[in-house]
N, C-alpha and C positions, 0 to 999 in steps of 0.2 A: 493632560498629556499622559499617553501609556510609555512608561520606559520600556525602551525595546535593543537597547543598546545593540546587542547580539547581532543586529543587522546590519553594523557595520563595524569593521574593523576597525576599535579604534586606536587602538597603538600604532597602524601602520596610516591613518590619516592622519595621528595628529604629528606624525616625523614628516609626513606630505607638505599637511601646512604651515610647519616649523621654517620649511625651506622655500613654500611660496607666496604666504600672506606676511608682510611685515610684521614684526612684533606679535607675532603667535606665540606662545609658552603654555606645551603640553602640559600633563595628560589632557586628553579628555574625556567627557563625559557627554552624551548623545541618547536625546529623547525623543520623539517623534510627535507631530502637533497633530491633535486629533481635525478630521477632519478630511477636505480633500480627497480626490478620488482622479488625479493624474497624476503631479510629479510628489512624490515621498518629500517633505517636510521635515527637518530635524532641527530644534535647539540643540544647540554645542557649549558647554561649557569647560569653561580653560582656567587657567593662571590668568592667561589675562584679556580676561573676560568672555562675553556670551557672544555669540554670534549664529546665523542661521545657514542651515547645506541643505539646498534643491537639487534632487535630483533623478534623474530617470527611473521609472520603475525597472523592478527585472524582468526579464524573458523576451519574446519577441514583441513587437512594435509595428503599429501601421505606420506610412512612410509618410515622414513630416510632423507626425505628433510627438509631443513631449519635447519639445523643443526648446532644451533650458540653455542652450546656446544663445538662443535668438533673445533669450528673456537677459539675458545677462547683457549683450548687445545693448540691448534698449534700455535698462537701469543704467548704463554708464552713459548715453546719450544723456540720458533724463536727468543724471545726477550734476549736470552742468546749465540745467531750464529750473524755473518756478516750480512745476510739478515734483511734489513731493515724492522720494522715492526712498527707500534704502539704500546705504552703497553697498556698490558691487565691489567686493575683493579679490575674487580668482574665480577663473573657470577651469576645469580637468577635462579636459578631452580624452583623455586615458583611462578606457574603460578599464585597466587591469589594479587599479588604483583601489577601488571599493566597489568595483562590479559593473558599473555605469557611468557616463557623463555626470558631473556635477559642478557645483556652484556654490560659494561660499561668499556671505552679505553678512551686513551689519545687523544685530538684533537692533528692531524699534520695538521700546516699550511704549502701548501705549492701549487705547480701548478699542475694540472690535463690537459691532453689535453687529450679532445673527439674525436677527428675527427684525424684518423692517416695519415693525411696528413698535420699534422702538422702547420695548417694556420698561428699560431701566434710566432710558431717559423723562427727564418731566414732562409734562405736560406743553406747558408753556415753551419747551425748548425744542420739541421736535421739528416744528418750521425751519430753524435756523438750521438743526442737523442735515436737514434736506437740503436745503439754501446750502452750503459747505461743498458738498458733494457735488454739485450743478457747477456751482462755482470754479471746482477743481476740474468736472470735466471739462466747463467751456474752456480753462486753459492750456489743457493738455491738446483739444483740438485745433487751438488757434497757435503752436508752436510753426515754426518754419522748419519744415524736416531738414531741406536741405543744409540749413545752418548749424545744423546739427549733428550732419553727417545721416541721415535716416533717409535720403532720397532716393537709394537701391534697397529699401527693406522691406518693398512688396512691390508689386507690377500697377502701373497708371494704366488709370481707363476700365470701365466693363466691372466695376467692382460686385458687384450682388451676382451681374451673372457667374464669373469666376467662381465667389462663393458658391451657389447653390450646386454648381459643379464639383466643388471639392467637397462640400457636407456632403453630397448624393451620395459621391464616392466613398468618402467616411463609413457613412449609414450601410450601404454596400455590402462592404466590407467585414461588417461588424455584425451583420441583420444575421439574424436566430429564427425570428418566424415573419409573416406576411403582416404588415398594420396598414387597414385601409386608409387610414387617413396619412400618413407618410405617403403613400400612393396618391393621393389626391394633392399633396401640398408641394411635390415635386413637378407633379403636371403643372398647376396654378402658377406659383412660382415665376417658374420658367417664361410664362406666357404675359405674367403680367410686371415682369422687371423694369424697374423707372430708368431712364438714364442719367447717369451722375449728370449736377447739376455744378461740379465746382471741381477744384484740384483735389488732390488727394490730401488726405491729413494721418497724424496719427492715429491710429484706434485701439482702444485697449482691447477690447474681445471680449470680458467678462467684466465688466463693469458692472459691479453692484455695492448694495449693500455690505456686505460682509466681507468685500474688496477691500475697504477705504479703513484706515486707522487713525482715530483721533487723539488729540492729545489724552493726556489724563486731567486735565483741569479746566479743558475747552474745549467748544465745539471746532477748532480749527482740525484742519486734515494735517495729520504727520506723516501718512505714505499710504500711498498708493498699492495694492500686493498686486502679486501674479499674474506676471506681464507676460506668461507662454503662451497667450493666443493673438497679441498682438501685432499689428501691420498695419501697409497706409491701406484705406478702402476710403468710404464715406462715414462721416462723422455721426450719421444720425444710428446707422449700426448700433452705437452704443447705448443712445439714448432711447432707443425703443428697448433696447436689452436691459438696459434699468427699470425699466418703466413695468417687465413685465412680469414683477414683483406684485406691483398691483391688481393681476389676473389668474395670479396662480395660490390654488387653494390655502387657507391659513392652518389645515391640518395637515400638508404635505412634509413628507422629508427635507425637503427644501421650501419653508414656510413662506406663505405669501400673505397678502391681506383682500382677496376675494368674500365676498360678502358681508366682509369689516365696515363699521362706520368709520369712516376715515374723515368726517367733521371732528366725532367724539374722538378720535384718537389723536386730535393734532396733526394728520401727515396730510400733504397738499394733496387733490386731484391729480389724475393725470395731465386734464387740460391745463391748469396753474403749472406743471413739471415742465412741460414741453414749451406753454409760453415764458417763463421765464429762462430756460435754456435760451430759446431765440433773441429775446431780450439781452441775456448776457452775450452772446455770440455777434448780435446785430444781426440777425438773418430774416427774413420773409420766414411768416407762416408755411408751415410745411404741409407739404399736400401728398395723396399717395402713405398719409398714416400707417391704414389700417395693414400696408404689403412690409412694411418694417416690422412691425409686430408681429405680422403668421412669419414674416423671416426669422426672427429671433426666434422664436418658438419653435420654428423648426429646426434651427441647427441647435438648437441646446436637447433638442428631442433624438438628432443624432449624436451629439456627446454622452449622451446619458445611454445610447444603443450602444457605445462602445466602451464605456464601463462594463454594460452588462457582460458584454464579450471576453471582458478581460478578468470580469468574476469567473463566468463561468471555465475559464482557460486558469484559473489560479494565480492569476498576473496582477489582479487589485491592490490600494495601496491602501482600503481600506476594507474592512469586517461590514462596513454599510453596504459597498458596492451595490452586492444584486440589485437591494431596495432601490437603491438610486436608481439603475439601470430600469428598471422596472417602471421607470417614470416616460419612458420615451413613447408611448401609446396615449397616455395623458395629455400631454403636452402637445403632441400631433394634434390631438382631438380639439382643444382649445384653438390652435391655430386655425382648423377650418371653421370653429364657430367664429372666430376674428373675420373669416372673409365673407360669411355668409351676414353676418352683421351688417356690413359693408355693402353687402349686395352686388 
């Protein structure tokens, strides 16, 4: 982590949360978690104790993103289901507070691996890592939103096409120069959208790898991170966006394990991924694959246009940005090999 204190006022947040987080006891002390490249991340430390603040970046903002409202929303749903999560302690809608909406949760210590190939775990142990992760997602999608209060936290019905309409827009939005293949995956797309095949569930949005935090002494899941893209759509969403870890180069900024043996390495197939999700879910084999996968890849190919956007605007939360941003022509490119594959 870079200390970066200076970014936030913290004399006048920790008299904030003195008076709206239980048992806060200033000063504090405020570092920023490397990483990320939407909402600003900071450990807090106090008198009495560590805890973490999301929150919006600065300057202008496209409409609907950064949405650590919504993420706050959904950790205190979640904080009363199976699915691991952090607690939520306060949201700030008052932006004159420290410049932006924010959010203050509980610190979870525990292990994050980056690189899904697992380097620091054994050999023998990366099956089960994987197996953890599936496990935690078939639960999160098999929650009862309404019982939970989450049955008004996205629109039923149409979910892919809504999507592809809101990334489009995103991308839109955000686009700096012409990528042919963004051009061809928003035609495609469009034309070749499944229709949902069940009710709506929750979805995280960014379900991956470096999402997920495990204990420190077992492969168990401690929590769940960064729930700003989530809403109900369809379940498989996720799982093709996990999945497409396994397509994306192993020397990118966002490592993947493309042309990795992944016998030699202990991590399962794709096809063992996706059959044991169904397995744990109880669902019928899934058909219409290959259009989850160019989807995922597409809208991660517009998240990453709208970094760029906000490097090149001064607006990033991190020094990587560009490079990330820089990845959205990649990623388009891959998704059209996904459907030509397909045929």
């Amino acid at each position: 982590m870079k200390k970066i204190s200076d970014q936030l006022d913290t004399a006048i947040l920790a008299r904030y949360l003195e008076d709206h987080v239980p048992g806060f006891d200033g000063p504090v002390r405020a570092e920023k978690f490397a990483g990320g490249q939407s909402n600003p991340t900071f450990l807090l430390q106090a008198r009495s104790g560590r805890y973490v603040l999301r929150r919006q970046p600065p300057g202008e903002l496209l409409k609907s993103a950064h949405a650590v409202d919504r993420e706050f929303r959904v950790l205190t749903a979640l904080s009363r289901t199976k699915v691991p999560v952090a607690h939520p302690y306060h949201l700030c809608v008052d932006c004159d507070v420290i410049g932006s909406m924010f959010y203050v949760m509980s610190f979870e210590d525990g292990r994050i691996f980056w690189n899904p190939s697992l380097p620091e775990v054994p050999l023998q142990d990366r099956a089960a890592c994987y197996d953890a992760v599936l496990r935690t997602m078939a639960v999160l999608h098999d929650i009862d939103v309404e019982a939970v209060g989450l049955a008004d936290f996205g629109r039923h019905g149409n979910y892919f096409e809504r999507q592809i309409g809101v990334w489009t827009k995103q991308y839109r939005a955000a686009e700096t120069e012409r990528l042919d293949a963004m051009e061809t995956l928003i035609d495609w797309l469009a034309s070749a959208c499944p229709e949902d095949a069940g009710p709506p569930t929750l979805v995280h949005g960014d379900y991956r790898m470096d999402n997920v935090m495990f204990e420190r002494d077992s492969y168990r899941v401690k929590a769940v991170l960064d729930w700003e893209l989530s809403t109900l759509g369809n379940p498989l969403a996720d799982l093709a966006y996990f999945c497409m870890c396994l397509r994306l180069p192993s020397d990118g900024r966002v490592p993947g394990l493309a042309g990795r043996d992944r016998v030699a390495l202990g991590v399962p197939q794709e096809t063992q991924i996706v059959a044991r999700y169904c397995e744990l879910r109880g669902i019928e084999p899934i058909r219409d694959w290959h259009f989850y996968l160019a989807f995922s890849f597409f809208r991660l190919a517009a998240i990453a246009q709208g970094v760029k956007a906000r490097a090149l605007k001064g607006n990033a939360s991190s020094t990587a940005a560009l490079e990330v941003g820089e990845m959205a022509g990649t990623l388009a490119e891959e998704a059209v090999r996904v459907i030509e594959a397909r045929g």
